[in-house]
TIBADREN-638386 format. One record per atom (N, C-alpha, C): x, y, z; residue number from 1; atom name; residue in three letters. Coordinates in pm, 1 decimal. Each point is the difference from the previous one (the first is absolute). Layout:
((X Y Z) NUM 'CA' 'Ala')
...
END
This chain:
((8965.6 15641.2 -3918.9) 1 'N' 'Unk')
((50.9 -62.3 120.9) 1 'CA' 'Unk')
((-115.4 -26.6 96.1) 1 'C' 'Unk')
((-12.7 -136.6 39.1) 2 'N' 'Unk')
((-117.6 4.5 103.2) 2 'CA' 'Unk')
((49.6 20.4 140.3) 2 'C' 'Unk')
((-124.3 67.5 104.4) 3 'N' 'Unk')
((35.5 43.6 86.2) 3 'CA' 'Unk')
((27.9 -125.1 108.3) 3 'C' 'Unk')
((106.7 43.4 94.9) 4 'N' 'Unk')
((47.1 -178.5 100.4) 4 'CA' 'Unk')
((-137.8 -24.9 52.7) 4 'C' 'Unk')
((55.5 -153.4 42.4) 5 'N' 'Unk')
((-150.2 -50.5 60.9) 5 'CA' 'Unk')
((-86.7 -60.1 -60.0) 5 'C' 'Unk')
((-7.4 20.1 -170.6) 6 'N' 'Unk')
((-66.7 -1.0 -54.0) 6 'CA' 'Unk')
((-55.1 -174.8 -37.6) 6 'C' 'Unk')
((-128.2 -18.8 3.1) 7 'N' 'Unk')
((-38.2 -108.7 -49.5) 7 'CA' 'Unk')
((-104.0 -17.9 -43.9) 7 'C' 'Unk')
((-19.1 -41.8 -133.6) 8 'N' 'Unk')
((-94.3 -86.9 -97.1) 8 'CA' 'Unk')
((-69.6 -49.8 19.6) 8 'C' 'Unk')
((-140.4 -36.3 -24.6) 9 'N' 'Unk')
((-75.3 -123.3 84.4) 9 'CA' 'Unk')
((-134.4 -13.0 -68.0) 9 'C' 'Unk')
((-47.6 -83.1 -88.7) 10 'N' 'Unk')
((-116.3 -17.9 -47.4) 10 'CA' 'Unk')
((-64.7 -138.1 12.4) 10 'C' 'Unk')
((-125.6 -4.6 54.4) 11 'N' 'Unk')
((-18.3 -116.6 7.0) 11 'CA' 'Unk')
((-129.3 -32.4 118.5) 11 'C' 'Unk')
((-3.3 -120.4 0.1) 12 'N' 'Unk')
((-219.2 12.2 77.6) 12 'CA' 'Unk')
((41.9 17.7 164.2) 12 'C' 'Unk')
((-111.8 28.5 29.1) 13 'N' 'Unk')
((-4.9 47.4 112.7) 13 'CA' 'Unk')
((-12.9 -86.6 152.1) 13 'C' 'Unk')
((117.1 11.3 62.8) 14 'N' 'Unk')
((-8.2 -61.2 95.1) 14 'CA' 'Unk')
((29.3 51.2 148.0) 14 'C' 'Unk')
((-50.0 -35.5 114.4) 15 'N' 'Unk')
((-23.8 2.3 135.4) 15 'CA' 'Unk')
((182.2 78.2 36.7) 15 'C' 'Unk')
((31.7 88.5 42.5) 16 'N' 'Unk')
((117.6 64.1 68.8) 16 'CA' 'Unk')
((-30.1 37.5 99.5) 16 'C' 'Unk')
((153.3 21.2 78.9) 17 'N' 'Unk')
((-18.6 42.3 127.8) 17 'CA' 'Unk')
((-125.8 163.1 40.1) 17 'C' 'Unk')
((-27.6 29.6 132.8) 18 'N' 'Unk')
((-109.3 120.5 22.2) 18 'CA' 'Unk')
((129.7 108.6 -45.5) 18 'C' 'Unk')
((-111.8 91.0 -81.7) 19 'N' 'Unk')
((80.1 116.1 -4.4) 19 'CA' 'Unk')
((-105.4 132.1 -44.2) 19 'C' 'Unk')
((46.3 118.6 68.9) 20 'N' 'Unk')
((-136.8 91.5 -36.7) 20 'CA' 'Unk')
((17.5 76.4 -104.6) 20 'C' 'Unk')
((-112.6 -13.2 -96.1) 21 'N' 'Unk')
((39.2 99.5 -122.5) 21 'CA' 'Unk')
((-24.3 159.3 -16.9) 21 'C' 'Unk')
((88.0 95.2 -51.9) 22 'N' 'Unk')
((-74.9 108.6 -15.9) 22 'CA' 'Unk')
((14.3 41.6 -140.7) 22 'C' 'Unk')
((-56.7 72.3 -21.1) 23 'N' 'Unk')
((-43.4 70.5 -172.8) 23 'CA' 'Unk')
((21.9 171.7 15.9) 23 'C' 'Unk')
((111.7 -4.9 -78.5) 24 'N' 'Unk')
((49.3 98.7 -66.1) 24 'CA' 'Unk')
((-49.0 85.6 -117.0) 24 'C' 'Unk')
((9.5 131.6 -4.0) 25 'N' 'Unk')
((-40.4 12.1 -186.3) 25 'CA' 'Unk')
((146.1 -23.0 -87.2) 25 'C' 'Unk')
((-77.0 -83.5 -136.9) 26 'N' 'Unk')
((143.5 -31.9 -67.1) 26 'CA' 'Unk')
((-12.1 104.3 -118.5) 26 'C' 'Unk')
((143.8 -17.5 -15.6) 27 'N' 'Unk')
((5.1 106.4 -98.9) 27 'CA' 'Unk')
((196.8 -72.2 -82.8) 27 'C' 'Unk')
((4.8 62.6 -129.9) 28 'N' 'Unk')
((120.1 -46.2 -11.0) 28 'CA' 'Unk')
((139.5 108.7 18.3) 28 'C' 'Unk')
((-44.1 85.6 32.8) 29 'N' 'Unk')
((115.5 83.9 88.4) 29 'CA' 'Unk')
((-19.3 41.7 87.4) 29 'C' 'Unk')
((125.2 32.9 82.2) 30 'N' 'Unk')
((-17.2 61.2 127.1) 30 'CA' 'Unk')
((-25.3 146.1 31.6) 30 'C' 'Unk')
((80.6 84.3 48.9) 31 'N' 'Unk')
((-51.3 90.2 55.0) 31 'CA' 'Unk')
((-91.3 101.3 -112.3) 31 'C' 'Unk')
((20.9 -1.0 -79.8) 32 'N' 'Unk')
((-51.0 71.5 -92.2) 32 'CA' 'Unk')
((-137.6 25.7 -20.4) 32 'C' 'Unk')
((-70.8 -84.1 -3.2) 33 'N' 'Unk')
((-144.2 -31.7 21.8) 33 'CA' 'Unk')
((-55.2 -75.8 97.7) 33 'C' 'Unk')
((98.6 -58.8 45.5) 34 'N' 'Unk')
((-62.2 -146.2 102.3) 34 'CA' 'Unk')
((0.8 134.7 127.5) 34 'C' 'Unk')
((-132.2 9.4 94.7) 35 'N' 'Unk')
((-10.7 66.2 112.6) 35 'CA' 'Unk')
((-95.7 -101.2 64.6) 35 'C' 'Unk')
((72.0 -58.5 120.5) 36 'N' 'Unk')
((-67.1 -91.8 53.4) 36 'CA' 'Unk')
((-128.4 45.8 72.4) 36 'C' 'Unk')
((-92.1 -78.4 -21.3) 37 'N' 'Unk')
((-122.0 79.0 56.2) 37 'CA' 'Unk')
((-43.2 -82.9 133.7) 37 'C' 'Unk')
((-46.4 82.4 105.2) 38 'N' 'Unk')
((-12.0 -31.5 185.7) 38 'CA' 'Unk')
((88.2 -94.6 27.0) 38 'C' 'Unk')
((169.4 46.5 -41.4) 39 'N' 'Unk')
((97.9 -65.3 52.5) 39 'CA' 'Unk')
((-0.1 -33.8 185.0) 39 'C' 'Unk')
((-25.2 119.1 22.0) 40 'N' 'Unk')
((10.7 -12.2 133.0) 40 'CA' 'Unk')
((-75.0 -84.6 81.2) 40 'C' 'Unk')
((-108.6 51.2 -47.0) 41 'N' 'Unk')
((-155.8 -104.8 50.5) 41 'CA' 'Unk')
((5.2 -128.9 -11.4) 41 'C' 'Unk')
((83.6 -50.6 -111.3) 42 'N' 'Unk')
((16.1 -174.8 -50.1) 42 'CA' 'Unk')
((130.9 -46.6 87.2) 42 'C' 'Unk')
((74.6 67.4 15.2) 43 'N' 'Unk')
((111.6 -51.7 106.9) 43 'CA' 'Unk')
((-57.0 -16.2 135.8) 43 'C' 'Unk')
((-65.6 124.6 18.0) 44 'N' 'Unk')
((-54.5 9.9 155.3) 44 'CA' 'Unk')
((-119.0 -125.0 28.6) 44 'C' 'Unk')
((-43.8 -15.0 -136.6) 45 'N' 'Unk')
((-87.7 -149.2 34.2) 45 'CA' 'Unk')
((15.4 -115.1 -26.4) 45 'C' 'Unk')
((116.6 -39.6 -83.1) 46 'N' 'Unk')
((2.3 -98.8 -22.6) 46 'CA' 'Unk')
((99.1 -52.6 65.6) 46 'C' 'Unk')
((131.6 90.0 51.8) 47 'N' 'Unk')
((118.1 -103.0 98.1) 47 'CA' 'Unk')
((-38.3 46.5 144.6) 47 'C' 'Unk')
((-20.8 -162.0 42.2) 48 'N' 'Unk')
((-8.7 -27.6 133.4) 48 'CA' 'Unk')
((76.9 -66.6 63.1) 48 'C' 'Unk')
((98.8 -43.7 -50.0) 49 'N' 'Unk')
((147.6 -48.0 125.5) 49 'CA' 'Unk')
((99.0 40.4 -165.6) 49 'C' 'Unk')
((60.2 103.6 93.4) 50 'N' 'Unk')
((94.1 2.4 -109.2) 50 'CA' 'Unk')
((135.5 -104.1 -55.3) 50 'C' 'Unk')
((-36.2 -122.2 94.5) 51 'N' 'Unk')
((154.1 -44.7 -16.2) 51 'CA' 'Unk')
((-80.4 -96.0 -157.8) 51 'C' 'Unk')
((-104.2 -17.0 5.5) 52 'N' 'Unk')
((-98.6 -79.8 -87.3) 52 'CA' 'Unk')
((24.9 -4.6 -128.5) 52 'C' 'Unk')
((-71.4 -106.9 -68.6) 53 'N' 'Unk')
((43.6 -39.1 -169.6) 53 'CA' 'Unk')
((-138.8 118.7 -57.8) 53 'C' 'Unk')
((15.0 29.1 -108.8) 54 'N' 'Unk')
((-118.6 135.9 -47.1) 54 'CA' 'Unk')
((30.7 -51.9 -155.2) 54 'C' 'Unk')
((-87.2 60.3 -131.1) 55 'N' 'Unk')
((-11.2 -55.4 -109.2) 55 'CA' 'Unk')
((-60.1 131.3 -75.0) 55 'C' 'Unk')
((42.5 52.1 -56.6) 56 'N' 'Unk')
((-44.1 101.0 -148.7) 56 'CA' 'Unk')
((41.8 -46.5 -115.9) 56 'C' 'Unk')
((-124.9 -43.8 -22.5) 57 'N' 'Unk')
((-29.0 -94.1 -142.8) 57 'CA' 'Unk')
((-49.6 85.8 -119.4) 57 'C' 'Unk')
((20.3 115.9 38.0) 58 'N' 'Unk')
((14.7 163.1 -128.8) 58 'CA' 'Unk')
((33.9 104.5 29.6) 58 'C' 'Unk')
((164.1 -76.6 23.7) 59 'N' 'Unk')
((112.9 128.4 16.9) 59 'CA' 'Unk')
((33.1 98.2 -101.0) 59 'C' 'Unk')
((-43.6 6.7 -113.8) 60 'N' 'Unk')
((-16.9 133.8 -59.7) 60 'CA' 'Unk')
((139.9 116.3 6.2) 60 'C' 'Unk')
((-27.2 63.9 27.4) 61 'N' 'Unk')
((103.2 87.2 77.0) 61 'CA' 'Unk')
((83.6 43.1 125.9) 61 'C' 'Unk')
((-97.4 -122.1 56.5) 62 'N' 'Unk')
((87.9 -52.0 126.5) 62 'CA' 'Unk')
((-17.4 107.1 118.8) 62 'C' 'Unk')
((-65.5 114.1 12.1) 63 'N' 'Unk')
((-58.9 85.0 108.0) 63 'CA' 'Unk')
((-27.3 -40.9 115.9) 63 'C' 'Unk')
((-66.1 -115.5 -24.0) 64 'N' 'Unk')
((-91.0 -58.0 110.7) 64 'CA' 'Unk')
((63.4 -62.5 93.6) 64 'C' 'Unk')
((67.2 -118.5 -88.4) 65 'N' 'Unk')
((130.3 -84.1 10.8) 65 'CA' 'Unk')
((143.0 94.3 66.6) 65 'C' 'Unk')
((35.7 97.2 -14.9) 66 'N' 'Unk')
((94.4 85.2 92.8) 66 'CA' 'Unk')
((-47.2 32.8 91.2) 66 'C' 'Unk')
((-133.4 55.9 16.1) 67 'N' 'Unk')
((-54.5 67.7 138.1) 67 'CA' 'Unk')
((3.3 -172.2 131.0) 67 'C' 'Unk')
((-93.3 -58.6 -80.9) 68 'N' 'Unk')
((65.0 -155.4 97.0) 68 'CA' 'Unk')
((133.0 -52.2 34.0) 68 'C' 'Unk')
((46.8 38.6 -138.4) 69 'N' 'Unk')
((163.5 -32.0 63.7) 69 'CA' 'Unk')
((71.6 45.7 92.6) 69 'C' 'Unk')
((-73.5 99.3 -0.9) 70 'N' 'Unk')
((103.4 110.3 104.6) 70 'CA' 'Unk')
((-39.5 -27.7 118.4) 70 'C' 'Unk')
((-181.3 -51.0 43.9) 71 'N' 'Unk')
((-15.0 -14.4 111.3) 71 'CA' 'Unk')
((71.7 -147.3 18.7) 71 'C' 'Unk')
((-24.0 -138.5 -42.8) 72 'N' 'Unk')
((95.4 -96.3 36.8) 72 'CA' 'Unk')
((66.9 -74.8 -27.6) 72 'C' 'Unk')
((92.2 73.6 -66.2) 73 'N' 'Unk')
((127.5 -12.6 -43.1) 73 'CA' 'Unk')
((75.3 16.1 144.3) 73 'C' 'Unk')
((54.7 91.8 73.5) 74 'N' 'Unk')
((86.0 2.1 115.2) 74 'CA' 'Unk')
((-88.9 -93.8 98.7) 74 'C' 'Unk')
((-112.8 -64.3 33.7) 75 'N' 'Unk')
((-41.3 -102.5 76.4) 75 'CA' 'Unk')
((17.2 -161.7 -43.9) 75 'C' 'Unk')
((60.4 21.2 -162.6) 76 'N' 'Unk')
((65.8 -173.3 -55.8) 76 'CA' 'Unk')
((-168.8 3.7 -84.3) 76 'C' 'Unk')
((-107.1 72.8 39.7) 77 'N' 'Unk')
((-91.5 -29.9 -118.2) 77 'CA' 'Unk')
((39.6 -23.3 -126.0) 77 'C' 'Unk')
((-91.6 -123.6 -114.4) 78 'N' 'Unk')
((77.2 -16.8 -164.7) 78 'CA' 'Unk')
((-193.0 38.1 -42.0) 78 'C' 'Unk')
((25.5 52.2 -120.6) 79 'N' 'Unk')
((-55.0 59.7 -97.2) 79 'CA' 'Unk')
((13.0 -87.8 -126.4) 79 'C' 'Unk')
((-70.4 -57.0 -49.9) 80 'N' 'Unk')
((-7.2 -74.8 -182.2) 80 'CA' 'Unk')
((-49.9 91.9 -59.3) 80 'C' 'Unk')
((25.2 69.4 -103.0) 81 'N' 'Unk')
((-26.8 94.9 -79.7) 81 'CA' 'Unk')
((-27.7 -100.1 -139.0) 81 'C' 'Unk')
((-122.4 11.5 -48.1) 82 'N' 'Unk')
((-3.4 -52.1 -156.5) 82 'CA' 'Unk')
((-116.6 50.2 -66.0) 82 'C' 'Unk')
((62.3 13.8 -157.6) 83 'N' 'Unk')
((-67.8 97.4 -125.0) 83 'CA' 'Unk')
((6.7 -94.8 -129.0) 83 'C' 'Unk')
((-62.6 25.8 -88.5) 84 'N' 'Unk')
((16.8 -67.6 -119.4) 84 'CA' 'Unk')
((69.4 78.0 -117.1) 84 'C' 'Unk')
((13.8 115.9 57.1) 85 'N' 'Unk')
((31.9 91.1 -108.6) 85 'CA' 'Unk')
((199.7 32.1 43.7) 85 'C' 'Unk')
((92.3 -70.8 -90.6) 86 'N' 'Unk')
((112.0 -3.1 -4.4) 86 'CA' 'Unk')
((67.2 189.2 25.8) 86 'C' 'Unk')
((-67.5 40.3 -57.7) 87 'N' 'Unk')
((65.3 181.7 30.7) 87 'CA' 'Unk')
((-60.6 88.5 115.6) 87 'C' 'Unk')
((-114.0 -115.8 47.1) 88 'N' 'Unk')
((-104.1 67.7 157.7) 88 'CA' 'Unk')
((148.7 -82.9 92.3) 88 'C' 'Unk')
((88.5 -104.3 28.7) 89 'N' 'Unk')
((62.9 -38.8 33.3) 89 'CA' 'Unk')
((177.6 54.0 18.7) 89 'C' 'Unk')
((25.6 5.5 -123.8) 90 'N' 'Unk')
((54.3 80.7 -20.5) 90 'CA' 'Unk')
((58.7 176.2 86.3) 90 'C' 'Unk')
((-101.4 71.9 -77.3) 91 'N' 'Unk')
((-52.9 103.6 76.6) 91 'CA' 'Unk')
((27.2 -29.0 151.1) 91 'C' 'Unk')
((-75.3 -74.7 59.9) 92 'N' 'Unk')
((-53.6 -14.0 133.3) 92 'CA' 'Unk')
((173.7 -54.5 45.1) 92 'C' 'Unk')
((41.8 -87.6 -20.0) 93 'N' 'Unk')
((123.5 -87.5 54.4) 93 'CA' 'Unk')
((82.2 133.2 35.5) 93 'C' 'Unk')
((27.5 75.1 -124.9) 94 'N' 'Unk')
((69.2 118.8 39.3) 94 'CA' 'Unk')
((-46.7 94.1 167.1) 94 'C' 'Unk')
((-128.5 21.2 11.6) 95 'N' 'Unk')
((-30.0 59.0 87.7) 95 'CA' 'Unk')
((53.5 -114.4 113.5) 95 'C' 'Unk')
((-35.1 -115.4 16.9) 96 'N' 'Unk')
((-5.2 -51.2 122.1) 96 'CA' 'Unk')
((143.6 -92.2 18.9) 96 'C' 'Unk')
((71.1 23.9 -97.4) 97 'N' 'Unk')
((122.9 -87.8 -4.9) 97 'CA' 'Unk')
((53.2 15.1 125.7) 97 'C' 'Unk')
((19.0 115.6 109.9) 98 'N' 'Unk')
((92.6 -44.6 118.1) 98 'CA' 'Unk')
((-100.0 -125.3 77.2) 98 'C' 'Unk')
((-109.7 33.4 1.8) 99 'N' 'Unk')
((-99.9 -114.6 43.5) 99 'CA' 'Unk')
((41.9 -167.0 -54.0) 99 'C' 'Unk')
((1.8 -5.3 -101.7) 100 'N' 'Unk')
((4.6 -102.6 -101.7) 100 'CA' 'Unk')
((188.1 -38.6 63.0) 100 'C' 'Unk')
((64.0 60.5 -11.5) 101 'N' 'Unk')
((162.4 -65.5 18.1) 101 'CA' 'Unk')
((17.3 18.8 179.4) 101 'C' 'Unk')
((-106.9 19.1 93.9) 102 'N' 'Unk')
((-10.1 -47.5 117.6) 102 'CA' 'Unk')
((-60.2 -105.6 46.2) 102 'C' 'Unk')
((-59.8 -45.6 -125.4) 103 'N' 'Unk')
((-85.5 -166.2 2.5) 103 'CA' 'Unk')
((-197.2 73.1 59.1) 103 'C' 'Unk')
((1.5 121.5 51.9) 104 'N' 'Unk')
((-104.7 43.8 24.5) 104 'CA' 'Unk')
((-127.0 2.3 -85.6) 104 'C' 'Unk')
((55.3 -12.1 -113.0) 105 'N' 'Unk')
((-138.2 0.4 -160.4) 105 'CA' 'Unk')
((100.4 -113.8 -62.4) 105 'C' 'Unk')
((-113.8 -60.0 -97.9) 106 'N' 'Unk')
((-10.0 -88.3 -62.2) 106 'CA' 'Unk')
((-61.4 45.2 -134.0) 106 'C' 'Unk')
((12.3 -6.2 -104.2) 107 'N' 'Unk')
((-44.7 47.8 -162.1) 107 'CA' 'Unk')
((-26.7 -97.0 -96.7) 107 'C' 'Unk')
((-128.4 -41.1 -8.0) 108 'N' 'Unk')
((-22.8 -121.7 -109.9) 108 'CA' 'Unk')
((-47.8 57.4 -106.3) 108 'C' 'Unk')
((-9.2 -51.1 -118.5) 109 'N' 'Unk')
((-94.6 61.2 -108.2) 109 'CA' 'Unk')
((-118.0 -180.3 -35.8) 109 'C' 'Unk')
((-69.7 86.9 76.9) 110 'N' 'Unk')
((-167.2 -134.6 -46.4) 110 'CA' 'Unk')
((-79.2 73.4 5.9) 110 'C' 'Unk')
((-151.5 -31.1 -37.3) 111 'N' 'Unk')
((-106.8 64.5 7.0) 111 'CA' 'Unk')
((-41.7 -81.0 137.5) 111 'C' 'Unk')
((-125.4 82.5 7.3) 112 'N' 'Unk')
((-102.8 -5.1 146.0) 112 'CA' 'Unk')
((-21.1 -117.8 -20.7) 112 'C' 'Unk')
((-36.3 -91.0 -71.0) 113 'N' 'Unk')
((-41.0 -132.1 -0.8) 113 'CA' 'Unk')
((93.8 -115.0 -21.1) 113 'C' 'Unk')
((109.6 44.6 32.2) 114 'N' 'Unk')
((112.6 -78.4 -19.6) 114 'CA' 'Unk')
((104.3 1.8 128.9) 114 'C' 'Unk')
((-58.2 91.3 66.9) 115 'N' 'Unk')
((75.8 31.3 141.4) 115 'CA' 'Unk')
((1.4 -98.1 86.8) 115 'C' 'Unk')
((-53.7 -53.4 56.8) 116 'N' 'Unk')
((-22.8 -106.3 83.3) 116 'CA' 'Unk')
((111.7 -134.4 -52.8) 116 'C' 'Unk')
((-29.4 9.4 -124.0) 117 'N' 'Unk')
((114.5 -133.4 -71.1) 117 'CA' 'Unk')
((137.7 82.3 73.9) 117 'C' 'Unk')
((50.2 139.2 -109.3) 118 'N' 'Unk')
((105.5 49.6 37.2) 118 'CA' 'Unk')
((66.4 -17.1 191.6) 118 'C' 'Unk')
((-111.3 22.2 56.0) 119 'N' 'Unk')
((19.0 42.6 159.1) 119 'CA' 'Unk')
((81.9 -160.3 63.0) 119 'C' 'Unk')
((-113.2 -81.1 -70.0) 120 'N' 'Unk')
((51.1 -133.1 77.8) 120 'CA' 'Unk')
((112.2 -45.4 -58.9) 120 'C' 'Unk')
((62.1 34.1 -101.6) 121 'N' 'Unk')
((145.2 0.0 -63.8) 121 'CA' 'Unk')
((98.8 56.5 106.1) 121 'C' 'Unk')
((-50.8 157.4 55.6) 122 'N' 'Unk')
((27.1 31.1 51.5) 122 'CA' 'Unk')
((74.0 -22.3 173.5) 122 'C' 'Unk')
((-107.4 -72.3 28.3) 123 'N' 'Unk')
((-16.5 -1.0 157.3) 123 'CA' 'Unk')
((134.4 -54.4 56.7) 123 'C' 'Unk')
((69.6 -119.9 -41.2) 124 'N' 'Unk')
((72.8 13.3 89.2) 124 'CA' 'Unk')
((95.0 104.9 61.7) 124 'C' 'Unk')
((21.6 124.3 -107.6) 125 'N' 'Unk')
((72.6 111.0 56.9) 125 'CA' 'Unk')
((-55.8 84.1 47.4) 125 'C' 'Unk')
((-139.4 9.8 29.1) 126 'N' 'Unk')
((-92.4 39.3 73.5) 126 'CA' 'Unk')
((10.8 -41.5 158.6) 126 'C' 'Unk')
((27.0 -88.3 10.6) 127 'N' 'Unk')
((1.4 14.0 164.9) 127 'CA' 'Unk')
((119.6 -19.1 80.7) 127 'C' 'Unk')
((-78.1 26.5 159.4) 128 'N' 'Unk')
((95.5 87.1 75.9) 128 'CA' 'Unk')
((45.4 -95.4 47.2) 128 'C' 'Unk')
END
């Protein structure tokens, strides 16, 4: 079953809306092994208006991706979460699903070099 939200996307690389990326460690399960490393430190530096669009392009186990959610999610902040690995997704959807069925996360499966295609697929439900 794929996790909601979910979208496909391969293909060359083109110009999308600004959005800031952060990097996660990936892994293909969650809590088990996946221990997000300077969770705190990467939230605390990388969101600066929480109502803002944000991008983890190796959601993995999704650690990183909850600690952000949590900060802006209740300010209308959205989160794109995307992995290439179908069971790092998986895994992860489970953790962040109340996120995901509040429209707060977003879950693609593309690689890093395919994101930008995916995003601008994306965008119109991207903005406010």
């Amino acid at each position: 079953m794929r996790p909601p939200c979910w979208l496909s996307v391969s293909g060359a690389h083109r110009a999308g809306p600004p959005v800031r990326l952060c990097a996660s460690v990936a892994s293909s399960h969650w809590e088990e092994y996946h221990v997000p490393v300077l969770r705190d430190e990467t939230v605390r530096w990388l969101v600066s208006e929480p109502s803002g669009v944000y991008a983890d392009c190796t959601l993995g186990g999704g650690g990183h991706s909850e600690a952000i959610l949590r900060l802006i999610g209740p300010s209308g902040g959205r989160l794109v979460c995307a992995d290439r690995d179908v069971e790092a997704l998986r895994q992860a959807g489970r953790r962040l699903r109340p996120f995901v069925e509040s429209g707060s996360a977003t879950l693609l499966q593309t690689n890093f070099g395919s994101f930008p295609r995916a995003l601008e697929r994306l965008a119109p439900s991207l903005r406010g």
